[in-house]
VEXSEVO-444155 format. One record per atom (N, C-alpha, C): z, x, y; residue in one letter. Coordinates in pm, 1 decimal. Atoms other than C-alpha are relative to their C-alpha. Layout:
! VEXSEVO-444155
         Z         X         Y  type
         Z         X         Y     A
...
! end
This chain:
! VEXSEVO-444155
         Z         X         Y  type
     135.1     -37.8      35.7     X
   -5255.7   -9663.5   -2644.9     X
       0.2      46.4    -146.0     X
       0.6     -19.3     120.4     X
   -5323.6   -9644.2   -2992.2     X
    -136.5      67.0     -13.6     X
      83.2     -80.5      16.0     X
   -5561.6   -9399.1   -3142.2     X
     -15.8      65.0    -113.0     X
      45.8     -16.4     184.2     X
   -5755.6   -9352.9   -3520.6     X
      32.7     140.9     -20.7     X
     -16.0    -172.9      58.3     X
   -5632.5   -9012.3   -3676.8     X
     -85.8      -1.6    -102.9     X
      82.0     -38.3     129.1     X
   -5869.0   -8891.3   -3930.6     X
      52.4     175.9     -36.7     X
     -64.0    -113.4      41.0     X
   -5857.9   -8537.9   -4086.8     X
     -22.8     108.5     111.7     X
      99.5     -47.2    -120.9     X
   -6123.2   -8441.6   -3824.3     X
      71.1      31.3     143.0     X
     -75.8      -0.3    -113.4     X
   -5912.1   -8504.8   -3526.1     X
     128.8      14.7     -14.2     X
    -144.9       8.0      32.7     X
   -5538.9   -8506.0   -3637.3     X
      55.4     107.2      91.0     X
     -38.1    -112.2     -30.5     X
   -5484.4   -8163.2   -3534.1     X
      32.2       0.7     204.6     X
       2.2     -35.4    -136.5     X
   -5620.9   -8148.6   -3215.8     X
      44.3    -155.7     106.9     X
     -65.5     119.0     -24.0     X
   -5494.1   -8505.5   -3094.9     X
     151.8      -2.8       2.3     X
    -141.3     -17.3      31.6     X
   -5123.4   -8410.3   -3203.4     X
      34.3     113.9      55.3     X
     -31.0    -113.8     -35.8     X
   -5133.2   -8075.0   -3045.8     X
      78.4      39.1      98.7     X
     -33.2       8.8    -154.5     X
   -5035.6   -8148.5   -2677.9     X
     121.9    -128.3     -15.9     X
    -101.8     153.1     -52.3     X
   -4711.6   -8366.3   -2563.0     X
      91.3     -57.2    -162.9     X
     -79.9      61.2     156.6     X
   -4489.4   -8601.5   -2789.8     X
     -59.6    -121.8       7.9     X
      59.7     126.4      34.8     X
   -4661.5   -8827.5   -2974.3     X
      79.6     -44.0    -124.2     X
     -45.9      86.9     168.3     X
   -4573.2   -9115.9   -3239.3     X
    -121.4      11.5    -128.1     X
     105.1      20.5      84.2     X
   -4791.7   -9087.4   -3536.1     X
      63.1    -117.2    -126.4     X
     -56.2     116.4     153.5     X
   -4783.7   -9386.2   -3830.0     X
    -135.4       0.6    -110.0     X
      90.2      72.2     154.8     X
   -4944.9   -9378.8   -4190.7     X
      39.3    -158.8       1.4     X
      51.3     151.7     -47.4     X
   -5031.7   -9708.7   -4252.6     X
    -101.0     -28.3    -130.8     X
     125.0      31.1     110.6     X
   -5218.9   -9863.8   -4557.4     X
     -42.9    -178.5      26.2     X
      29.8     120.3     -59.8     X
   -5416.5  -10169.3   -4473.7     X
      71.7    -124.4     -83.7     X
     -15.1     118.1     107.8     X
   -5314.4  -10380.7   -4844.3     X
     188.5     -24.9      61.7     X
    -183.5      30.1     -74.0     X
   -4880.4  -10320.8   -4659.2     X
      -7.9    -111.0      59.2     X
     -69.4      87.6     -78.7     X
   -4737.3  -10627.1   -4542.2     X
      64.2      72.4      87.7     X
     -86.9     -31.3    -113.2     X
   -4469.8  -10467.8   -4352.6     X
    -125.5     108.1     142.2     X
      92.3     -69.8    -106.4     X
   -4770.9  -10254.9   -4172.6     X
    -120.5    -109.2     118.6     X
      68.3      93.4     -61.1     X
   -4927.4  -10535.0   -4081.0     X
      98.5     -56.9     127.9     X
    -109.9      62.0    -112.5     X
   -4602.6  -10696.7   -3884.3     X
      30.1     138.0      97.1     X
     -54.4     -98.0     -94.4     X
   -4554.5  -10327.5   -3718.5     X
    -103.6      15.2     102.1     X
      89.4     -75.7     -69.2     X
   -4884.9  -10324.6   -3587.0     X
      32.1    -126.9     144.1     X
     -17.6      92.0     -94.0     X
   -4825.1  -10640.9   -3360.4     X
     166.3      75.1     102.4     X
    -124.9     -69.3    -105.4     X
   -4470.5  -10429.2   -3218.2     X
     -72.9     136.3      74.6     X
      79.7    -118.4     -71.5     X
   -4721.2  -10107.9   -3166.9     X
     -91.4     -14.6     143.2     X
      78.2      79.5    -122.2     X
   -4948.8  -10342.0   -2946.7     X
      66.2      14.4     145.1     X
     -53.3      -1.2    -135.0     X
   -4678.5  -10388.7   -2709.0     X
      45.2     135.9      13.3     X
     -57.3    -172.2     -57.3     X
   -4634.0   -9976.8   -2646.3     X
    -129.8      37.4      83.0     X
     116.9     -58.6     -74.9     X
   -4915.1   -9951.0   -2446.8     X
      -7.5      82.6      83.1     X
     -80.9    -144.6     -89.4     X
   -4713.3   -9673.9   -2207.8     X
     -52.9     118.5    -104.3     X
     -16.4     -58.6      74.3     X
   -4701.7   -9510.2   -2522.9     X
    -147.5      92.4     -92.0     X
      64.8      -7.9      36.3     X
   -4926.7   -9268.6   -2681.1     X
      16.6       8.7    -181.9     X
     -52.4      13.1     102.9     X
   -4937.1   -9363.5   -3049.8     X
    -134.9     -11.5    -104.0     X
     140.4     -66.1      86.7     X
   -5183.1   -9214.1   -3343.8     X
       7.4     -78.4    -151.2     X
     -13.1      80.9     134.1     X
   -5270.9   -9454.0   -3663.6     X
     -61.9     112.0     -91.9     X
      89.7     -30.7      70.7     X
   -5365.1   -9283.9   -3987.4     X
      43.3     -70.3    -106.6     X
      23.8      88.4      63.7     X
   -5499.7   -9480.6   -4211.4     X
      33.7      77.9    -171.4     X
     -12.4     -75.3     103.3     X
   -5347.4   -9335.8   -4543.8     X
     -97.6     -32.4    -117.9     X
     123.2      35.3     116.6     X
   -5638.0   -9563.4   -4765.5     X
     -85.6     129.1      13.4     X
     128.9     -36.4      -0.3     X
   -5936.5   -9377.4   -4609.8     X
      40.1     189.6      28.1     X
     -31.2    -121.0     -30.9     X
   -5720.6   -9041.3   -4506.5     X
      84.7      67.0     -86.1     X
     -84.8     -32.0     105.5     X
   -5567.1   -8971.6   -4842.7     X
      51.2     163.4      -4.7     X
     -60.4    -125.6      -1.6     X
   -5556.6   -8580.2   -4797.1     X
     100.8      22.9     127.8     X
    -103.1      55.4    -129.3     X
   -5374.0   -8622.1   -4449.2     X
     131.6     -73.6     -78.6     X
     -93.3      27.5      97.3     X
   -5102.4   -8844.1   -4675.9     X
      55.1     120.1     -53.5     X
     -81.8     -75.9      80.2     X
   -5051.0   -8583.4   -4890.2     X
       6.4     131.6      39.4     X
     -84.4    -155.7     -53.5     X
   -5051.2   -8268.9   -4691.5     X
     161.3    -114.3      77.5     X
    -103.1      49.6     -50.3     X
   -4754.4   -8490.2   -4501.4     X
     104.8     -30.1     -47.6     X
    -130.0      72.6     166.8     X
   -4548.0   -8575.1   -4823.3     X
      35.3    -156.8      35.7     X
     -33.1     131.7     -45.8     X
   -4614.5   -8953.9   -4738.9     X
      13.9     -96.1     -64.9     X
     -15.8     107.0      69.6     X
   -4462.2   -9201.0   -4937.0     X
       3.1     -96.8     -97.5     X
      39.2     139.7     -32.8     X
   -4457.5   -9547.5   -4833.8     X
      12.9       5.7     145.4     X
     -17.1      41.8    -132.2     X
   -4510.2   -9725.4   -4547.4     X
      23.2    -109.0      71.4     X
      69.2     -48.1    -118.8     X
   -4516.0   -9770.9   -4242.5     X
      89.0     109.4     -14.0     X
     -38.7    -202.5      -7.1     X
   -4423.6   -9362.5   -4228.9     X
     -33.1      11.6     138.3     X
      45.1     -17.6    -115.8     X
   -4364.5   -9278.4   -3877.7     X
      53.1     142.2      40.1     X
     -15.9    -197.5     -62.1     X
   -4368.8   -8861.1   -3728.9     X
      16.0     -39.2     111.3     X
     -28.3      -6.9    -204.4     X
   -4252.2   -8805.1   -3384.0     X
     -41.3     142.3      11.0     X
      60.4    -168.1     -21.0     X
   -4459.3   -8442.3   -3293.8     X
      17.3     -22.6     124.3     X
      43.8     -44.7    -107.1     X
   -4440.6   -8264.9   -2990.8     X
     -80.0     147.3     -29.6     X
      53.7     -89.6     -28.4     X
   -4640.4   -8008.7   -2966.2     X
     -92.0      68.4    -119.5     X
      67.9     -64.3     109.1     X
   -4823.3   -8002.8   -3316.4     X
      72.2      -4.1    -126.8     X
    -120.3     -41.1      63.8     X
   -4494.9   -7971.9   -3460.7     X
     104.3    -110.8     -31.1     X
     -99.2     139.3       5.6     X
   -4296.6   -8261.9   -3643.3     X
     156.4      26.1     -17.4     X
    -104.8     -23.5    -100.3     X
   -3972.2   -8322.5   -3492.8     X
     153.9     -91.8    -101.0     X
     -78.7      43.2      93.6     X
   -3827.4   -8602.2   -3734.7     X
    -123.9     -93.9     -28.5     X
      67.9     120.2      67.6     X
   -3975.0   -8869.1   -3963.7     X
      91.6    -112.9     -43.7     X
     -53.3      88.6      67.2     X
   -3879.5   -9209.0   -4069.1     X
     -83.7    -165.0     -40.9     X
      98.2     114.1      95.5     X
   -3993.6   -9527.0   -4288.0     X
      52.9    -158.5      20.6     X
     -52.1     163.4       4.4     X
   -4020.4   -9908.0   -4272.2     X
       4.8     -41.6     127.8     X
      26.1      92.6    -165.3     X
   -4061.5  -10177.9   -4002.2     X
      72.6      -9.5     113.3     X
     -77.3       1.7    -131.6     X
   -3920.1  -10103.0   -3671.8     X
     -69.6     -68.2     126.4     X
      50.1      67.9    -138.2     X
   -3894.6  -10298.7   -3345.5     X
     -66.6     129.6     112.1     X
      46.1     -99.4     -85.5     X
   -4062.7  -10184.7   -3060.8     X
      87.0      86.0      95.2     X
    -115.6     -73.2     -73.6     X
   -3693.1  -10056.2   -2897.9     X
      64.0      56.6     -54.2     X
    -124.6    -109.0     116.7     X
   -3571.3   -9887.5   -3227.6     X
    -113.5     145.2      64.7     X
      98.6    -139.5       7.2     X
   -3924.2   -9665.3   -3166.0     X
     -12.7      71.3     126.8     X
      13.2     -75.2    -126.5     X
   -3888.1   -9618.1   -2818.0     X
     136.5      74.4      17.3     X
    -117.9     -81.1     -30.2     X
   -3509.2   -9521.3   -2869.4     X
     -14.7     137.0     -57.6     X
      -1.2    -147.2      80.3     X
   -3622.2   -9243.2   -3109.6     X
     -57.8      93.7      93.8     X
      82.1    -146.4     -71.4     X
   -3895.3   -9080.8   -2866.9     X
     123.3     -21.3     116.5     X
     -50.6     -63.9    -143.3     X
   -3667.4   -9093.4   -2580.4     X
     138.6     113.6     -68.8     X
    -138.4     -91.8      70.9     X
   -3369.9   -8842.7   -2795.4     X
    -142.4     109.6      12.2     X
      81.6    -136.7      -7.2     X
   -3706.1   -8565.7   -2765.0     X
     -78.4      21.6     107.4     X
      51.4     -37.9    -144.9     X
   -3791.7   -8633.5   -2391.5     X
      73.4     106.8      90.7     X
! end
């Protein structure tokens, strides 16, 4: 399940559980090929922000390039890491914080 972060919602969307979050700029190639591996996580709950239209979000986060991906539980980021991953590199990361 994928789901738009803005500045509006970020907070309270990321607050509960472990979620994946990914910056993301629409003009990225490589963001473009990640979004077709995100598709197939549909178990998964996983938060896009759009770093074009959410530029202060970017930079409270110290973000980059991308694809920039946070693993939060609870509000609270856990680790980060960058660049195009399969959909079993991203599921190996959240399962090391289940």
């Amino acid at each position: 399940m994928i789901t738009k972060l803005t500045k509006d919602n970020f907070e309270a969307e990321t607050k509960g559980g472990l979620k994946l979050v990914e910056f993301f700029a629409t003009w990225c190639g490589y963001c473009k090929k990640q979004e077709a591996e995100l598709e197939q996580m549909d178990k998964v709950w996983i938060g896009q922000v759009n770093a074009d239209d959410e530029n202060e979000l970017a930079i409270e986060y110290g973000i980059a390039g991308f694809p920039t991906f946070l693993v939060m539980k609870d509000g609270k980021e856990l680790t980060r890491f960058s660049g195009l991953r399969s959909k079993e590199e991203l599921m190996n990361v959240l399962m090391k914080f289940v």
